[in-house]
C-alpha positions as a printed NumPy array, in Angstrom:
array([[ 60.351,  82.749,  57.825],
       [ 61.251,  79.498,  55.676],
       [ 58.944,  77.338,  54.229],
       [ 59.504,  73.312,  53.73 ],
       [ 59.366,  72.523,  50.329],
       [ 56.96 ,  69.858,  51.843],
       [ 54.329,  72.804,  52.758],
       [ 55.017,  74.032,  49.52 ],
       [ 53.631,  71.3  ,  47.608],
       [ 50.45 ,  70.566,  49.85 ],
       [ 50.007,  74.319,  48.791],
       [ 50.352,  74.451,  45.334],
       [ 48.093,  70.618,  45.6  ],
       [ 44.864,  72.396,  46.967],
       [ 43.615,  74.047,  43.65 ],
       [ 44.267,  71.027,  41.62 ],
       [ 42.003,  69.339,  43.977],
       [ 39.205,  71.664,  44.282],
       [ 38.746,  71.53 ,  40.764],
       [ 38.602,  67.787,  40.547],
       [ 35.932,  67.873,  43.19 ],
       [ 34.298,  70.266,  40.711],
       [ 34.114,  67.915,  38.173],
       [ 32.864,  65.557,  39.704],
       [ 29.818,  67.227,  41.579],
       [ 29.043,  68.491,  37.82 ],
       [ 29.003,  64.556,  37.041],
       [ 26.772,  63.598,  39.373],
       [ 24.929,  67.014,  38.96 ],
       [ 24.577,  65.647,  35.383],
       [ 23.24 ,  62.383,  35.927],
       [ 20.746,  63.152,  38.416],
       [ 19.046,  65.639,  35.465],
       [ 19.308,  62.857,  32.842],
       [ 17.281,  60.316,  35.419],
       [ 14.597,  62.807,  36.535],
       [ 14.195,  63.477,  32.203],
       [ 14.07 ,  59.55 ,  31.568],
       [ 11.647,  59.408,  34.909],
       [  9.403,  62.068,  33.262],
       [  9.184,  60.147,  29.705],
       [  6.107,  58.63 ,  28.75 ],
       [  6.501,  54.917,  29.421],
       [  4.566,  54.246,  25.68 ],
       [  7.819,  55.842,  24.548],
       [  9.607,  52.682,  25.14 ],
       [  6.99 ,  50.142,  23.933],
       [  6.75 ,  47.533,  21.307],
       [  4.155,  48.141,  18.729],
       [  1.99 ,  44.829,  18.758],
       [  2.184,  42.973,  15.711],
       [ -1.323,  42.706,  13.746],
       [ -0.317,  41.145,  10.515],
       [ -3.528,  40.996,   8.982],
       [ -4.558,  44.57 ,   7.773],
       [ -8.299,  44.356,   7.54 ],
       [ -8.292,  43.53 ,  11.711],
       [ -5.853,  46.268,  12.44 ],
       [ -8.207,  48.658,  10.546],
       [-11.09 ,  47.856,  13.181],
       [ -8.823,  47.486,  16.197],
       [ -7.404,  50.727,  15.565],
       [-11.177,  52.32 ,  14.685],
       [-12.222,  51.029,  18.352],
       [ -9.132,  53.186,  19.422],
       [ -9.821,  56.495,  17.647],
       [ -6.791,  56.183,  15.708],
       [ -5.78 ,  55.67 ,  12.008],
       [ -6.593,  52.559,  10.293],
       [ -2.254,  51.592,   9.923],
       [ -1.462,  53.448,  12.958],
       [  1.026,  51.594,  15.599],
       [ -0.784,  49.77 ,  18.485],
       [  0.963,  49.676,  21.707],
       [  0.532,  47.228,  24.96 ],
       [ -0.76 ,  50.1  ,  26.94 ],
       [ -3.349,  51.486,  24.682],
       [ -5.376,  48.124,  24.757],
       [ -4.319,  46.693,  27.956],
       [ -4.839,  47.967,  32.217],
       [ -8.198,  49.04 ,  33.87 ],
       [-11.476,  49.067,  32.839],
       [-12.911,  46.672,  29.963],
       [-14.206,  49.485,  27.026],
       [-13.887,  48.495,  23.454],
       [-15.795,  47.102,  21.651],
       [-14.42 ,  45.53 ,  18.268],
       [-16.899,  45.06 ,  15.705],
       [-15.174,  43.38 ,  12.734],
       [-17.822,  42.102,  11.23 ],
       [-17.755,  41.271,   7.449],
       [-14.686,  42.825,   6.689],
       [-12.606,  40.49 ,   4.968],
       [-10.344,  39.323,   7.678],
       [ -8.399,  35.959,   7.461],
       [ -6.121,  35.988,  10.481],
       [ -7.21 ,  37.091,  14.375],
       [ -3.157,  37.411,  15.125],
       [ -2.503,  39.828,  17.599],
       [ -5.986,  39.821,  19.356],
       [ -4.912,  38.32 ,  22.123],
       [ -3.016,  41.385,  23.532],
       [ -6.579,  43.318,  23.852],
       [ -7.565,  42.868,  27.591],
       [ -9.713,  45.951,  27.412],
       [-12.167,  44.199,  24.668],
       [-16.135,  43.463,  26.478],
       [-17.169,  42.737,  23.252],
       [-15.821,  41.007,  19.882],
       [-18.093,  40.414,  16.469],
       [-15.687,  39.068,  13.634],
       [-18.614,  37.181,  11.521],
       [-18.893,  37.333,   8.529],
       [-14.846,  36.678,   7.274],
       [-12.644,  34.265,   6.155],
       [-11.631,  32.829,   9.6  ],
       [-10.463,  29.353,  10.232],
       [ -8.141,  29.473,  13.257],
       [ -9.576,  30.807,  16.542],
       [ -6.081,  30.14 ,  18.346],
       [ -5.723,  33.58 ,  19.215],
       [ -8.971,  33.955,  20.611],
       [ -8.27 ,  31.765,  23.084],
       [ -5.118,  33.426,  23.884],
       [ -7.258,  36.224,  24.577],
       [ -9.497,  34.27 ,  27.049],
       [ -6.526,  33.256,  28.745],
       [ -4.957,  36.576,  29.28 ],
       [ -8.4  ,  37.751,  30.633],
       [ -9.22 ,  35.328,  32.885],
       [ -5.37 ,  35.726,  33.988],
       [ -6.553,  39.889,  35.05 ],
       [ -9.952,  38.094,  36.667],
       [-11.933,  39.701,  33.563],
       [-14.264,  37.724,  31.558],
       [-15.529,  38.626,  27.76 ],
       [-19.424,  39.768,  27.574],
       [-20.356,  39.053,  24.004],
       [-18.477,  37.272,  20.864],
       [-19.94 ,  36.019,  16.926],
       [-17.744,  34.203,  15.165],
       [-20.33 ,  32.983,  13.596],
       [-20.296,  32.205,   8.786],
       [-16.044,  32.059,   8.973],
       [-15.086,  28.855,   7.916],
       [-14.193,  27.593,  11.768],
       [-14.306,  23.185,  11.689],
       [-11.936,  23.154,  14.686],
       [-13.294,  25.246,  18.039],
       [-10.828,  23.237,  21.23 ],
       [ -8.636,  26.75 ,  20.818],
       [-11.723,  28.341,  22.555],
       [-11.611,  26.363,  25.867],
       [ -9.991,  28.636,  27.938],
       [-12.684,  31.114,  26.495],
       [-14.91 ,  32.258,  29.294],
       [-17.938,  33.939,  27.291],
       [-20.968,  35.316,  29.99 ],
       [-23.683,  36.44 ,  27.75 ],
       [-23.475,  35.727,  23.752],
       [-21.733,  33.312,  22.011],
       [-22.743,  32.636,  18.093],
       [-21.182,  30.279,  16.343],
       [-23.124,  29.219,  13.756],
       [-23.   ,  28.126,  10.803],
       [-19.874,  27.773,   9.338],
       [-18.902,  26.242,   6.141],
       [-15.514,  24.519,   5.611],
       [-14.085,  22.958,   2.123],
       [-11.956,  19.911,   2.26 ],
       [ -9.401,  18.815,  -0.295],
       [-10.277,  16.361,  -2.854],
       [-10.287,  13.205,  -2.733],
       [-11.007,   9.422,  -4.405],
       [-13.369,   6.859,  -3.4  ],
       [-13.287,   5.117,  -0.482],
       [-10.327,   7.305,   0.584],
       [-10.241,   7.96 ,   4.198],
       [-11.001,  11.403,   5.398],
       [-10.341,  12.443,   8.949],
       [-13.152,  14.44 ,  10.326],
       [-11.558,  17.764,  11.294],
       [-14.856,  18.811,  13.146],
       [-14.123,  19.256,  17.432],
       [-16.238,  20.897,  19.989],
       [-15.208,  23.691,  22.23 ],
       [-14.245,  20.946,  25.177],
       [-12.41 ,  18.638,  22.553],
       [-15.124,  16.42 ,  21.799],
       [-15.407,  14.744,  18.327],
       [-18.836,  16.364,  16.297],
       [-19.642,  13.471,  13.638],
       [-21.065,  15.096,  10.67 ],
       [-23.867,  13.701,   8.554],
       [-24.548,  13.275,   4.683],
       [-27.275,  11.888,   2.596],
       [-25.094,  10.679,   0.013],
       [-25.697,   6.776,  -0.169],
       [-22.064,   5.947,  -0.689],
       [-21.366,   7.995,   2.656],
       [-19.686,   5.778,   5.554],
       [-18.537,   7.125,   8.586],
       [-16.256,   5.621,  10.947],
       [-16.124,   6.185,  14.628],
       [-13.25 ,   3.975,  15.551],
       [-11.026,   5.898,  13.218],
       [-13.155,   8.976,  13.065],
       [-12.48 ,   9.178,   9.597],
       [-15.502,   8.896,   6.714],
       [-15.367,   7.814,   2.718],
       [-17.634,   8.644,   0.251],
       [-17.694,   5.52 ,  -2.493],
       [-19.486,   7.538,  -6.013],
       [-17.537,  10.885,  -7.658],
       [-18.907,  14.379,  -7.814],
       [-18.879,  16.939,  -5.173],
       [-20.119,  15.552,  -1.584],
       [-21.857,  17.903,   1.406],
       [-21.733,  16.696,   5.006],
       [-23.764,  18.592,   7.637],
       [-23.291,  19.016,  11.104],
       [-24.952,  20.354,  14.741],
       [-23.699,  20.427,  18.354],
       [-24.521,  21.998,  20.721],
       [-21.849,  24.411,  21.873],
       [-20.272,  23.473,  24.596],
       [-19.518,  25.105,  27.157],
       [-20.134,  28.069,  25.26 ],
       [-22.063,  30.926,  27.325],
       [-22.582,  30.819,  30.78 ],
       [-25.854,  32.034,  31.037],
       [-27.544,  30.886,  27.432],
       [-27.425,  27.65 ,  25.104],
       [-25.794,  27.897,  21.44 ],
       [-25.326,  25.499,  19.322],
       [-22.389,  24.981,  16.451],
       [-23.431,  23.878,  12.933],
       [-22.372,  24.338,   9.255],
       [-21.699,  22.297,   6.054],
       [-18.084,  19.995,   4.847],
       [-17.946,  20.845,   0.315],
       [-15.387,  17.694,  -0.544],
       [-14.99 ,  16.848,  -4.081],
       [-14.907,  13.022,  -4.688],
       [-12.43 ,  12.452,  -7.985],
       [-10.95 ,   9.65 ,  -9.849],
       [ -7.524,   8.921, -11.059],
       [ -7.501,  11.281, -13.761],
       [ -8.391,  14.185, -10.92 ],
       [-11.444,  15.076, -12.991],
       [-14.683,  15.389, -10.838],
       [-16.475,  12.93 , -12.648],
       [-15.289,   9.781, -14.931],
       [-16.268,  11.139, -18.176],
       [-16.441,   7.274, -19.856],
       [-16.031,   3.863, -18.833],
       [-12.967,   1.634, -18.946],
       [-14.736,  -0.586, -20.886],
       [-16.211,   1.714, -23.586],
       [-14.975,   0.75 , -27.316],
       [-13.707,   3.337, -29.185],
       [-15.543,   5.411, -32.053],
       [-14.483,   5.238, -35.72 ],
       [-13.173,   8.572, -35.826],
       [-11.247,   7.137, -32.774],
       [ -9.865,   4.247, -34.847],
       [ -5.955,   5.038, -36.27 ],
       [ -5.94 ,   5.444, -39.998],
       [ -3.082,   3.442, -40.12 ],
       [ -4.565,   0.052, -38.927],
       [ -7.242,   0.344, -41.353],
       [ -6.956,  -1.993, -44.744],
       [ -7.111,   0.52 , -47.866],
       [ -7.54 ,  -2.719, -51.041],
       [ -9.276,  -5.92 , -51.126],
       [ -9.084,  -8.229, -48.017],
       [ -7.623, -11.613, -48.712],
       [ -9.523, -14.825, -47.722],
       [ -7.842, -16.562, -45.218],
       [ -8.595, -20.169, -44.755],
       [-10.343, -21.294, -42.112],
       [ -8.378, -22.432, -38.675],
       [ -6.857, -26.245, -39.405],
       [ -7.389, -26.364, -42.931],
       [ -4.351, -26.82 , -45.46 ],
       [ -3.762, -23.556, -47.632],
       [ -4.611, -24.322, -51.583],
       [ -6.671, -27.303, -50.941],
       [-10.676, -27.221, -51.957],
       [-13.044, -28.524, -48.852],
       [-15.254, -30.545, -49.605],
       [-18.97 , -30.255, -49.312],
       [-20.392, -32.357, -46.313],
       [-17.004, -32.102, -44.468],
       [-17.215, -28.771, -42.856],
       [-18.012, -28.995, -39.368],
       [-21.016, -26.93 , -37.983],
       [-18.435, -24.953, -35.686],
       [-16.511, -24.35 , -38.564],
       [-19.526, -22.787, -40.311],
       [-20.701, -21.017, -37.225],
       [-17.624, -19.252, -36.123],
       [-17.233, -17.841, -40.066],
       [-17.858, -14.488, -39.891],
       [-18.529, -11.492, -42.798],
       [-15.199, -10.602, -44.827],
       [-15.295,  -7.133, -46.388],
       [-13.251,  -6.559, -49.513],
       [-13.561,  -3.514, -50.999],
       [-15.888,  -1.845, -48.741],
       [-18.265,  -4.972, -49.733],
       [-19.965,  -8.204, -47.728],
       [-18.834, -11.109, -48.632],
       [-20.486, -14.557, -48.209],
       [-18.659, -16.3  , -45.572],
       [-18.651, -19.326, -47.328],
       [-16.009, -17.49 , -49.932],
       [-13.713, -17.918, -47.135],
       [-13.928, -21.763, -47.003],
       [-13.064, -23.029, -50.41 ],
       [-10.36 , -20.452, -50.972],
       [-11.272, -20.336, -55.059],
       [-13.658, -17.63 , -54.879],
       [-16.642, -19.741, -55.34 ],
       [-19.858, -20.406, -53.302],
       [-19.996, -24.099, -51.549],
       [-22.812, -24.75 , -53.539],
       [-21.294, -24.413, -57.008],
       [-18.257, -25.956, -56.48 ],
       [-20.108, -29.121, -54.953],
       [-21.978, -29.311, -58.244],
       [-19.254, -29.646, -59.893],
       [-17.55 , -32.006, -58.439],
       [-20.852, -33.907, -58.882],
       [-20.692, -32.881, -62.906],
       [-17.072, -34.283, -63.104],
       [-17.723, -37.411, -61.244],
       [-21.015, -38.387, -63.417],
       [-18.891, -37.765, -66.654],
       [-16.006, -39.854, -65.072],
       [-18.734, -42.55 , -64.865],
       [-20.118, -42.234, -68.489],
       [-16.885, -42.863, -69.884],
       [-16.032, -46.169, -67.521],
       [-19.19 , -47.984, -69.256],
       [-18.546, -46.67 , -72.675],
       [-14.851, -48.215, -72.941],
       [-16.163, -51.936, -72.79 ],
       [-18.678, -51.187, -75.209],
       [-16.223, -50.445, -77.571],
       [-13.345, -53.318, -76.896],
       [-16.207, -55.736, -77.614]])
């Protein structure tokens, strides 16, 4: 019997295509393995460590996890059901509360005792909890250096909530220089600190204050906390250090404008190493003698002591300009004149 060459090609076309159907079950064979694997991987696998820059508070994070101090915290190990760590941080040298925020699971959070001044994150934290219905039993943030506690209002605190004291330093500056007060209350409300300075002046327009004296300045200051717990009262109170300066940024003026300076302060230069010339006295003509009776009385009262030689002089040296006291060279003139006389009468005598 003949064959068409058109049978003969749908023949020889069946392998070929059996194979590719093969292929392509092995595909799909393939990728149905690699899903259930990637199903079966531990969803942590695929996490981003959170980021806790500051080492001290990733040391006692990771303690209330059972893990190494610089081991990797992920979302899941710190976030989901149940609220059961407890972070107690306390004294341990911690300056930044970055990355707190992400711990959902905390009941309970004691950082006192450090070197805290921003509590941003901590009401990040309150926030994220009250965002999974949860509220936080206990917190201290109590001796940090805290001035500024508004970041807390979406803090939701049901039992204990210490805050006090804290102690804050401010950057120097001069008198009367306005300072803004940088104290705020958990609800945003100004806290006006106090000082028994008498120069102290606060103003509640501007809420700024000024001391008006140098040297280093304490303000105090108590609140109470608010809204702080929901069951119990707290307060917030500490102490502002400012350092009151003047122009030459030293703490205190250490002499007055006004002071004259010492001898040893006086150049070497300007000082006169021979005799001191007498200079004649203000309106009088250089060379010529004044005579006795003439001087005025200001003239003799605004002389004053001329040294020559490391020697006081008279002052009255200074007026005749001849070296001689006023009292000597009035005589003798006097001498002079009573001679001049003498001789008058004795010439007629003699033409006679």
């Amino acid at each position: 019997m003949n064959t068409s060459p058109s049978a003969t090609r749908r023949t020889l076309s069946t392998p070929r295509n059996r194979r590719t159907t093969g292929v392509l079950g092995s595909a799909a064979l393939l990728g149905t393995i690699v899903a259930a694997l990637s199903i079966s991987t531990p969803a942590h696998a695929a996490e981003t460590p959170i980021g806790v820059p500051d080492s001290a508070l990733r040391a006692c994070l990771n303690a209330a996890l059972d893990q190494p101090a610089d081991a990797e915290i992920l979302p899941s190990q710190v976030s989901g059901p149940g609220m059961d760590l407890s972070a107690h941080c306390n004294d341990a040298g911690i300056s930044s509360l970055e990355g707190i925020e992400f711990f959902t699971r905390l009941h309970f959070v004691d950082v006192s005792g450090n070197n805290i001044r921003d509590v941003t994150p901590l009401g990040a934290l309150g926030r994220n909890l009250t965002r999974e219905g949860r509220t936080l039993s206990d917190i201290h943030i109590e001796r940090n250096h805290i001035t500024d506690l508004s970041t807390l209002g979406d803090l939701v605190v049901r039992y204990y909530f210490f805050a006090e004291p804290q102690q804050a330093t401010l950057p120097a500056v001069r008198p009367l220089t306005p300072v803004a007060n940088p104290l705020v209350n958990q609800d945003g409300s100004v806290i006006i600190p106090v000082s028994t300075d008498p120069g102290f002046r606060y103003d509640p327009t501007s809420n700024t204050f000024t001391f008006a004296s140098f040297g280093p300045k304490v303000l105090t200051w108590e609140a109470p906390l608010t809204p702080g717990s929901q069951t119990y009262t707290y307060s917030t109170s500490g102490t502002l250090n400012i350092s009151v300066t003047d122009i030459r940024g030293g703490d205190t003026p250490t002499s007055s404008p006004t002071a004259t300076a010492t001898p040893s302060q006086t150049p070497t230069s300007s000082t006169p190493t021979g005799p001191v010339s007498a200079e004649p006295s203000v309106g009088a003509t250089p060379g010529t003698p004044t005579i006795p009776g003439t001087a005025t009385a200001s003239a003799s009262a605004t002389s004053s002591p001329v040294t020559a030689g490391g020697a006081t002089q008279n002052p009255a040296l200074a007026s005749t300009g001849l070296g001689l006291s006023v009292p000597l060279f009035g005589a003798a003139i006097a001498l002079l004149l009573g001679l001049g006389a003498a001789l008058s009468r004795r010439r007629p005598a003699s033409g006679e």
